[in-house]
MARFI-12551 format. One line per 4 residues: number of its first residue (from 1); for each residue x negated, y, z negated of N, C-alpha, C. Coordinates in steps of 0.001 Angstrom, whole numbers. Layout:
NUM = X Y Z X Y Z X Y Z ~ ...
***
This chain:
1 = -845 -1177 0 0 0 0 -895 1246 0 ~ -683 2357 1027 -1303 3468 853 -1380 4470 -330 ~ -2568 5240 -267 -2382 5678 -2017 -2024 7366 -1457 ~ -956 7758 -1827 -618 8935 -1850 -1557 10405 -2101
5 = -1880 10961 -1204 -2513 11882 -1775 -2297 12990 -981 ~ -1931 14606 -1676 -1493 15692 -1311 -2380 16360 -281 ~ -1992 17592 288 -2779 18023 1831 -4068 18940 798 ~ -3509 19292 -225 -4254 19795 -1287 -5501 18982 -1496
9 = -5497 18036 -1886 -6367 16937 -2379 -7302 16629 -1534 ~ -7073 16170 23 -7562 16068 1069 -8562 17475 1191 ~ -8193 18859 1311 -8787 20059 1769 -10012 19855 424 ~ -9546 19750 -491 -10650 19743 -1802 -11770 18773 -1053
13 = -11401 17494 -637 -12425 16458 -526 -13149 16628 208 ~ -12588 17421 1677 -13496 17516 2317 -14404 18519 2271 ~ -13789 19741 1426 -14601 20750 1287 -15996 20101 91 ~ -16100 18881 -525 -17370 18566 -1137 -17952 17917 -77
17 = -17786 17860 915 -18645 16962 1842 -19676 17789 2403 ~ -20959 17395 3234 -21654 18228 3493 -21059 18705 4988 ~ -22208 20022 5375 -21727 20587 6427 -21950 19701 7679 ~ -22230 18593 7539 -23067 18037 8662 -21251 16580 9006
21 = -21100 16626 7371 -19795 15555 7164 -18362 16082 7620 ~ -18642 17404 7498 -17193 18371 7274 -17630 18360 8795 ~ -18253 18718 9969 -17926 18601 11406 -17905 17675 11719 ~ -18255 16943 11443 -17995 15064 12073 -16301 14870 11645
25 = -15659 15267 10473 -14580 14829 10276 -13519 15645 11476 ~ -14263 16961 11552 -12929 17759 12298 -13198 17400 14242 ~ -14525 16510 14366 -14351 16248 15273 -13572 14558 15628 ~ -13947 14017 14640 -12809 12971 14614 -11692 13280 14906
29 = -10871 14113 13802 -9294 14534 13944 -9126 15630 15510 ~ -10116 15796 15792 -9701 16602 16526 -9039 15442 17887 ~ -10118 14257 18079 -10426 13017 18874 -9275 12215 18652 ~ -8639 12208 17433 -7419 11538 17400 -5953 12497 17833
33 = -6156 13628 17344 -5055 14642 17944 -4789 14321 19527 ~ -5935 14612 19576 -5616 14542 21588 -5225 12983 22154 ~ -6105 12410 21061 -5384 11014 21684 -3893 10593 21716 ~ -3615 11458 20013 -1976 10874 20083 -1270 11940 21040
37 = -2116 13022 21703 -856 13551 22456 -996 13427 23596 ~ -1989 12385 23862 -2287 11939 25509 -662 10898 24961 ~ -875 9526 24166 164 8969 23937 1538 9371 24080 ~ 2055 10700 23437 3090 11219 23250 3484 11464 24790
41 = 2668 11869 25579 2438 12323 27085 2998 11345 27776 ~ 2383 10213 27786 2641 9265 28708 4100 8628 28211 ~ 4075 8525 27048 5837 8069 27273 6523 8881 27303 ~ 6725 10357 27480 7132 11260 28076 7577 10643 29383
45 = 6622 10453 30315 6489 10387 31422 6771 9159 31775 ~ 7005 7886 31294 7304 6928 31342 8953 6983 31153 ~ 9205 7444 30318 11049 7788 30198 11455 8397 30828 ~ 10758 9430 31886 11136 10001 32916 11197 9556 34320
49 = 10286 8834 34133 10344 7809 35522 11514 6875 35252 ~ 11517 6176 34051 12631 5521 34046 14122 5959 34149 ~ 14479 7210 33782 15670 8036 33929 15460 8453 35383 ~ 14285 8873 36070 14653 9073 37486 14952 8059 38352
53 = 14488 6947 38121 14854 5616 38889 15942 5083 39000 ~ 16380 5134 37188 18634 4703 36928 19153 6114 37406 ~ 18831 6984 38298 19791 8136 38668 19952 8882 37591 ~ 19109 9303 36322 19799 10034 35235 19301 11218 35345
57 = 17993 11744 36407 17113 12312 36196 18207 13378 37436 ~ 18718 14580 36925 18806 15679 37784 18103 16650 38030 ~ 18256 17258 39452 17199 17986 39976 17904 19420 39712 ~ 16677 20435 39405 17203 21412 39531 15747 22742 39183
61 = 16165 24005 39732 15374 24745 40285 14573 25206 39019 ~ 13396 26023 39111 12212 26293 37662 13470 26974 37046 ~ 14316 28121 37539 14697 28838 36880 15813 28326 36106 ~ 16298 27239 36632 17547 26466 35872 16797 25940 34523
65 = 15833 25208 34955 15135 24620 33592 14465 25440 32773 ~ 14039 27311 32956 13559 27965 31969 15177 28319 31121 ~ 15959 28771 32154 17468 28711 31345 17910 28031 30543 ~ 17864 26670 30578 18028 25753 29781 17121 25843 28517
69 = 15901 26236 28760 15447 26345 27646 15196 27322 26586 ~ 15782 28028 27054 16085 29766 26316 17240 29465 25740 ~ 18379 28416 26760 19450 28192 25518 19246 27282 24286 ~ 17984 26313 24684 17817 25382 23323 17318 25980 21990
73 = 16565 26748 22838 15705 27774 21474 16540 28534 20528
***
């Protein structure tokens, strides 16, 4: 079971690490960020292919889809 620990707790820990530890970590997270949003990306794009293939996927012009999204906001 994972052991709980606050965003607090974390910033403390890494701030005792050295400077050499503290860039290795933010280049890790940085290496996993992009990875999960390459991930997030592709099934994006995978559900879109699949909705364009069953006919769900409608077409419509840039300005329809910035409209649409001025109304979601």
């Amino acid at each position: 079971m994972p052991i709980a620990t606050t965003f607090n707790e974390i910033v403390e820990a890494a701030d005792s690490l050295s400077m050499t530890d503290q860039e290795a970590l933010v280049d890790l997270l940085r290496h996993r960020l992009a990875a999960a949003r390459r991930q997030e990306l592709e099934r994006a794009v995978r559900e879109a292919r699949r909705e364009f293939e069953s006919g769900q996927a409608q077409i419509a012009s840039v300005a329809e889809i910035m409209d649409d999204l001025t109304i979601q906001d």
